[in-house]
C-alpha positions in Angstrom: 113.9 100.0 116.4 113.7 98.2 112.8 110.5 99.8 112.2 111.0 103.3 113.9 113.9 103.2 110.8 111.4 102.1 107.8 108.1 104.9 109.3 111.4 107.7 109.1 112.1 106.5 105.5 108.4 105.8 104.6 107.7 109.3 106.0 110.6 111.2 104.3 109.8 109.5 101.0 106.7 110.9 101.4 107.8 114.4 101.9 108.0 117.0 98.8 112.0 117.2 99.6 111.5 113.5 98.3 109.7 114.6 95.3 112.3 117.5 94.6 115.4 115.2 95.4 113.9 112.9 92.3 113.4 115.1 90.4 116.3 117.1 90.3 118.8 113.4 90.5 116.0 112.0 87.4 116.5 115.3 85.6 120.4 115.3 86.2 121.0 111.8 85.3 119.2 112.8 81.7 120.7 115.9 81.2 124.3 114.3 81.9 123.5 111.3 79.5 122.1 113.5 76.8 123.5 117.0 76.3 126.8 116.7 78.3 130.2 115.6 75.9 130.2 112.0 75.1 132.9 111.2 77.1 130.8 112.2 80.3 128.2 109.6 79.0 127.8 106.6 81.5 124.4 105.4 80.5 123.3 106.0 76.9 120.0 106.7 76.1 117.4 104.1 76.4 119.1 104.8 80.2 119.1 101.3 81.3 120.8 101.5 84.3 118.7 104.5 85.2 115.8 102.3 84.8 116.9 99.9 86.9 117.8 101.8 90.0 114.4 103.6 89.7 113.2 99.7 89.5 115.0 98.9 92.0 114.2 102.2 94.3 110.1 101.6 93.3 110.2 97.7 94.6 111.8 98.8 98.1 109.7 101.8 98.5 106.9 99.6 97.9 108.1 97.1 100.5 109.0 99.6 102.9 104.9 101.1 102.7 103.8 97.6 103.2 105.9 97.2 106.3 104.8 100.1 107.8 100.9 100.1 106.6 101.0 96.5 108.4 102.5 98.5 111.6 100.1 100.8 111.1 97.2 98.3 111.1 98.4 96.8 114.1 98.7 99.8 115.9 95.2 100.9 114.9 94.3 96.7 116.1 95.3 97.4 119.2 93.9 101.2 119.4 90.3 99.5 117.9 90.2 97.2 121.3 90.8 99.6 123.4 88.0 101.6 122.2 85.6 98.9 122.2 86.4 98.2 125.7 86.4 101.4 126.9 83.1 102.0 125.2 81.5 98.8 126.4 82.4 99.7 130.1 80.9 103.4 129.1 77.8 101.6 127.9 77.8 99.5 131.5 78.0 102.3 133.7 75.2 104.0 131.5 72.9 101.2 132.4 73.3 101.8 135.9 72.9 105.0 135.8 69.4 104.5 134.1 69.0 101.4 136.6 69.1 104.0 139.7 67.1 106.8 137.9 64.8 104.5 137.4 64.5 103.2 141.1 64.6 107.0 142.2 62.1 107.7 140.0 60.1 104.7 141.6 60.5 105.7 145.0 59.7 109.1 144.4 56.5 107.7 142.3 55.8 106.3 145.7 56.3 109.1 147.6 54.1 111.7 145.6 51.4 108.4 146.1 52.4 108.5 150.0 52.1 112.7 150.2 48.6 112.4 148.0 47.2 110.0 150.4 48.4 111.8 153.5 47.0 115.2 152.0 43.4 113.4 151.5 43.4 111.9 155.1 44.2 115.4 156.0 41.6 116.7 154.1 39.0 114.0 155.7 40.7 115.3 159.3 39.9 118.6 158.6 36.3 118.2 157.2 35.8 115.8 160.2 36.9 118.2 162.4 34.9 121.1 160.9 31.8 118.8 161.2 32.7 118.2 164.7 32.8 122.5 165.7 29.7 123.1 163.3 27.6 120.2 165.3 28.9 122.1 169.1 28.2 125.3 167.7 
């Protein structure tokens, strides 16, 4: 659940409405503590306590994309093993696919050697046999 929580945040920081949101709070935090009255001033320029909540918002961020690039990596792990099995069972069957084409191709080596012999001991029949009628004739 924790980490459903920190890919949301992770993905949403990474979004352009992130970007904007920044921008627009960065540019409003200035403007306040620059050309608004004095009295609206609640961090004079060098902005220190602006620096330190973007400090403070970069360090987290950063945390929060290690936590979920580490989720990531395990996911991918996990995806990486399945995939090697998979492709070593893939590779298994392959090889006895080429196992049995290669006995068929055997035995039908040996059969085209059976039908070539049969054909020449018909041949021999047939010459015998022609020999035979042309000696009665």
């Amino acid at each position: 659940m924790l980490h459903k929580i920190i890919d949301a945040i992770v993905a949403f920081c990474g979004s352009i409405w992130f970007l904007l949101t920044n921008i627009i709070f960065d540019a409003g935090w200035i403007l306040v503590n620059t050309v608004a009255p004095q009295w609206m001033h609640y961090d004079p320029y060098p902005f220190i306590f602006f620096v330190l909540i973007l400090s403070l918002q970069a360090i987290y961020m950063s945390n929060l994309v290690l936590i979920s690039q580490n989720k990531q990596t395990a996911r991918d792990h996990i995806r990486m093993e399945a995939d090697h099995e998979l492709n070593i069972k893939e590779e298994q069957e392959q090889c006895e696919m080429l196992t049995i084409l290669a006995n068929q191709n055997t035995a039908q080596d040996e059969h085209q050697r059976m039908l070539s012999e049969s054909h020449a001991i018909l041949q021999e029949v047939r010459e015998l046999v022609a020999a035979k009628r042309a000696r009665k004739n």
